[in-house]
Structures are given as C-alpha cells and as structure tokens.
Phi, psi and omega in degrees: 000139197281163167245184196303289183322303182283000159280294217296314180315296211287334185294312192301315208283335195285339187127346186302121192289318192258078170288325162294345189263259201338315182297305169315330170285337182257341167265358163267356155275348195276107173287338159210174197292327154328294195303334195265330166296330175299279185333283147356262193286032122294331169272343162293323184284356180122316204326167172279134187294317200283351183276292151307323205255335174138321212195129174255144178280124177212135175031059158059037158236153157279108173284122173285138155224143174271160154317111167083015146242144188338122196268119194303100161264160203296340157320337203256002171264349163294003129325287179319288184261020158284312178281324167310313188295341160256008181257119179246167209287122165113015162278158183251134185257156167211129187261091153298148197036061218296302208094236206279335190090024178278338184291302153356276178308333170296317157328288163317314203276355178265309190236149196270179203357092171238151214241089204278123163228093226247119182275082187219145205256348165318152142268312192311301184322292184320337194267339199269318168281314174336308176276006169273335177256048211282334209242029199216140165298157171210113184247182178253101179146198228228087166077213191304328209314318199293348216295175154264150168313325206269016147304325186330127186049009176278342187258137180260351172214145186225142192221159184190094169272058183329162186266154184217010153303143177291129159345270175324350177236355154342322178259333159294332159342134170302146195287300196306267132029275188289341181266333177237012173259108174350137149286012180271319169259026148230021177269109170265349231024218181341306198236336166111021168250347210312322168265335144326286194301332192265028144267300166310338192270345167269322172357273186354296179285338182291342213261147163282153159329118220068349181269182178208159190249150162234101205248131183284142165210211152236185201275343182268046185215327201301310191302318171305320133328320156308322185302322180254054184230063207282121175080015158242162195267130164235156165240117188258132176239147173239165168204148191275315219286327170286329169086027177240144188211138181229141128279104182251149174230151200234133202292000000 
C-alpha cells in the first residue's frame, strides 16, 4: 500500500499547494492500493483534484463533476447564498450557464419547493447537472433560447455564473483550469461580459415583478455591467473573505 507520506511527497513535488488535504481525500477515495497509485497519478499528471476524484464539496454538498466540466469554486458560493436570501419557498428559479448545476443545488438543499430549470450549452455540463439536479428541468442550448415560453414573467430569481474571463487573459489561467475546463465556460470575451451582459439585458421578460438576476463577476468588471442593466434597480455586493463579487438587478 503506497503510504500516506509518499502521496503527500508526489502531490508536494507535482505543485499541489494543500498537498495533505488532498492525499486525504484521495486516499479515502481509493478502494485499493491500484486505485488510489491511479489516482495519485492523475493528479500529479495535472487534472483538477474534483476531476479525480468525481465530485467538489460546494455549500456543504457534495457535487458530482465529471471530466471536462467546469468545476464549481468556492467563491461561487457567495453567489449560491445571495440568491438563497432572495428565494422564498415555492419560486421558480433558473440557473444559467449551470456546469455541474451546483448553485442550483444549494437552492434547492435550502429553500422548500422551489421549482428549478438550470440551462447549459455544454453536453456534457447538461449530462452532469442532470444527475445532480435529478428532480429539475435541465436543458440544453445557449442561455434563455432552450427555455419554455411559459416562464414568461414567471420567474422570481434568474441566477448565473457566467464565463467572465477576458479572451487575452485565458493563457494566464492556472493549467487545471485552461487544459481541463471547457473554454466555453470560461471565455467572456473582449472585456469578460459578452454573456453577462446578455444574461441582464433578457432578464426583463423572464423576471416577475420584483424578481431578480444575479450575475457572478469580478470587482474590476461590476460597474461595467451595471451599465447595461438599463430599467433595473443594481446592486454590486462583494465578500472579501471570497474574493467575490455580484451583481443584482431587480425588476
């Protein structure tokens, strides 16, 4: 059996910063001592520890994620509970550009009946948020288009975590990130809004009265998003301890 230390040496030596908390995790995934030198040498080989192992812990869940979709971060749970504070039980919710469907699921694990349909452009993500979202539509297609009409003015929270990286800064990006993460769910274009914005600026019809979208961004991007959140009430909220920042705008 490999021991402990010497997962932790090769995790160490590969770059892994919390190399003990990962050798714990992966030696408590391992069913045998194969499985787990397999394990090991995936992640030493680069892959995203949530990609080995199967599943990222987001708002005290375990989340499946599969190989090539987009890995839910913990920054993104503040995201996760800006919108639980504004979802009161029996709303209908929508998750754009879901991934795994973990914001989705934070909901859900929160707030009572709420009536979820989670969006992604992805095949893969959509195969993926399915099982995570087993009691929810999960569609396919490019942001609202897949949607049914009969949301129109129905929805009380529209939620997103958009990709909001800049082209040009794509190749700074961490290896885990730019080699095994879709560029689809991190390509923002030109300035990192081309889908932010065109998630606020279609809100409108989808939203009840009072209701709201919440868009993931960063703090040098937010005013700019603001801008285009023409006939909504906005709010930029930050959290330090995350290193995160939303926007909302309110019908």
């Amino acid at each position: 059996m490999i021991s402990r230390s010497t997962v932790v040496a090769r995790l160490r030596a590969a770059g892994c910063v919390f190399a003990e908390d990962e050798a714990r995790l992966l030696i408590g995934a391992a069913s045998t001592p194969e499985d787990l030198t397999a394990l090991v040498d995936r992640r030493v080989a680069g892959l995203p520890l949530e990609h080995v192992l199967g599943w990222a812990e987001f708002c005290g869940l375990r989340i499946a994620v599969d190989p090539g979709v987009f890995v839910p971060r913990r920054r993104t749970e503040f995201l996760a509970r800006q919108a639980i504070k504004r979802t009161k039980p029996g709303a209908v919710v929508v998750e754009l550009c879901c991934g795994s469907g973990a914001v989705g699921a934070a909901i859900l694990s929160t707030v009572d009946d709420v009536e979820l349909h989670a969006v992604d452009i992805e095949p893969t993500a959509v195969a993926c948020a399915r099982r995570n979202l087993p009691n929810s539509q999960v569609y396919q297609g490019d942001l609202y288009q897949p949607l049914p009409e009969t949301l129109h003015g129905r929805v009380d929270t529209i939620v997103a975590n958009a990709p909001y990286v800049p082209t040009g800064e794509i190749a700074l990006m961490p290896p885990e990130a730019r080699l095994y993460e879709p560029r689809v769910a991190l390509d923002g274009g030109a300035d990192g809004l081309d889908i932010a914005r065109r998630v606020i600026a279609a809100a409108p019809e989808w939203l009840v009265h009072g209701g709201h979208v919440l868009v993931e961004t960063s703090e040098r991007q937010a005013p700019h998003l603001v801008e285009g959140a023409s006939g909504l009430k906005t709010r930029v909220l930050h959290s330090g301890k995350l290193g995160a920042t939303v926007v909302v705008a309110s019908r």
